[in-house]
Every structure is written in structure tokens, then in C-alpha cells.
MARKE-857390 format. One record per residue (C-alpha): residue in three letters; x, y, z. Coordinates in steps of 0.25 Angstrom, whole numbers, plus 5000, padded with zeros to 4 digits. Example, Ala and Ser with C-alpha at 12.3 -4.5 7.8 and 13.67 -1.06 7.14 Angstrom:
<atoms>
ALA504949825031SER505549965029
</atoms>
This chain:
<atoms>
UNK516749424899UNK516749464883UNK515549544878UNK515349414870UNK515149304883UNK514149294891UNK513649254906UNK512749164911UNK511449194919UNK511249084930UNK510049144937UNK509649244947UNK510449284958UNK509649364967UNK508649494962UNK509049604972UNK507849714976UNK508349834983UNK507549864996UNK507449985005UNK507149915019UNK507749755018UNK506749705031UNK505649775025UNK505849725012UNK506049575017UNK504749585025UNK504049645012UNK504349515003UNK504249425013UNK502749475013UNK502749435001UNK503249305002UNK504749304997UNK505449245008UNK506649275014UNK508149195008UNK509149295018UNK509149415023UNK510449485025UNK510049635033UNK511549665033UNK511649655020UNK510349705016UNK509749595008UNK508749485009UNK508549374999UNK507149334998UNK506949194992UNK506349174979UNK505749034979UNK506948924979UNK507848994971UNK509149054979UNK509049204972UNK508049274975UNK507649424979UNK508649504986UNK508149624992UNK509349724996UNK509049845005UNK509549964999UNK509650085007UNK509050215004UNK507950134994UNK506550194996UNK505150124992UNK504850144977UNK503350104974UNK503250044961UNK503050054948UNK504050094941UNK504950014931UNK505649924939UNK506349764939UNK505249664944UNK505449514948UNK504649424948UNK504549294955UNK503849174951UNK502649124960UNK501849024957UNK500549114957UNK500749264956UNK499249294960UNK499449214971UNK500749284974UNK500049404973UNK498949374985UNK499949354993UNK500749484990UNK499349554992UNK499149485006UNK500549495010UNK500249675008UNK501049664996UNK500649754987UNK500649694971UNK500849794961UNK499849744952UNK498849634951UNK499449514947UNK499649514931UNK499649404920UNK501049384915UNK501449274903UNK501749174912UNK500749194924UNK500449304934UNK501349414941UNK500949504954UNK502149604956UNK502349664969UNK503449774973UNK504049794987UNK504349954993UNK505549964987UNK504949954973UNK505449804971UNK504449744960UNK504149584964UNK503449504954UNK502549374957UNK502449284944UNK501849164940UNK501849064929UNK500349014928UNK500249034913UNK501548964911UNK501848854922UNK502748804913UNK503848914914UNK503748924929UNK504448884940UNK503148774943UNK502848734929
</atoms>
């Protein structure tokens, strides 16, 4: 491929997040509601569902990867839900902790949560524009 050409982006694949511990790690998000697509401990993956769409998050141990609190500069994803404070009571009851209170965005409200390995998850909605959501 000449420097002139270009490729075409499809989509997401899958978003990778290295983990110390894969069993803890699956039992860390399924707390937090993120269910469970496969799990392959040979391999040291698990792909955790995001809503009907076949990517979704893939969480690779990696050995030798201690916990790291955040916060520090660092990629985040954010997911959408349909109501981010209400994502974020459910976090809070689940003993997940939030890494701030839930804050207005330009298109609704994000809670952001991070797992022990220093994985920065967000929760966004789009209740000030329905329009460009997934549930317009």
C-alpha cells in the first residue's frame, strides 16, 4: 500500500484490557453487570459482552501485572447505557467503587469506574441528545 492509498475502518474488533488475576477479574465485572460472551482460562482470555454487538471487552491476564490505583493519564472506554446515574447505583451497590460522582457530559451523564488493575470503565448516556444514541 502506497503512502497515497488508504484502508477502510469497519468497526471495532474487540478492546483488550490486560489483567493481573483473569477469575478475579471475570468476577469483578460480572459485579458490575458485564456478562460473560467466553471464557478461555487456557488461553487467558475472557470476552465480556457488550450489549448485542459481537466485539466487546476482552480481558487478557497478563502475568507479573500488579494493581495500579488510579488516576493517572490513561485510555478510558466508555460504553453506552441508557441512564449513567442509574448505572452508577448499581456500581455503588454492586461494591464497586466510582471514581467520581457521576458528571454532565455534552450528550448526557458519565459515571466512570476502574477495576484493580487500573482499567478506566466509562458508563454514558445520551439524555441530553436522544437523537444521536443507540435509543433515540
Amino acid at each position: 500500500m502506497s503512502d497515497d492509498e488508504c484502508y477502510e475502518l469497519l468497526g471495532f474488533d474487540n478492546v483488550l484490557l490486560p489483567v493481573g488475576d483473569l477469575g478475579e477479574a471475570v468476577l469483578f465485572y460480572g459485579r458490575a453487570g458485564f456478562p460473560v460472551g467466553f471464557r478461555l482460562d487456557e488461553a487467558g482470555i475472557a470476552l465480556l459482552r457488550v450489549g448485542g454487538e459481537i466485539p466487546g471487552l476482552l480481558l487478557r491476564q497478563e502475568d507479573g501485572l500488579g494493581r495500579r490505583p488510579p488516576p493517572w493519564p490513561s485510555p478510558r472506554v466508555w460504553l453506552e447505557v441508557p441512564d449513567a446515574r442509574a448505572a452508577a447505583e448499581v456500581l455503588r451497590d454492586a461494591g464497586i467503587g466510582l471514581l467520581d460522582e457521576p458528571f454532565a457530559v455534552a450528550t448526557g451523564w458519565t459515571v466512570e469506574f476502574a477495576d484493580p488493575w487500573g482499567n478506566v470503565v466509562g458508563l454514558t448516556d445520551y439524555a441530553k441528545r436522544p437523537q444521536l444514541g443507540r435509543r433515540p
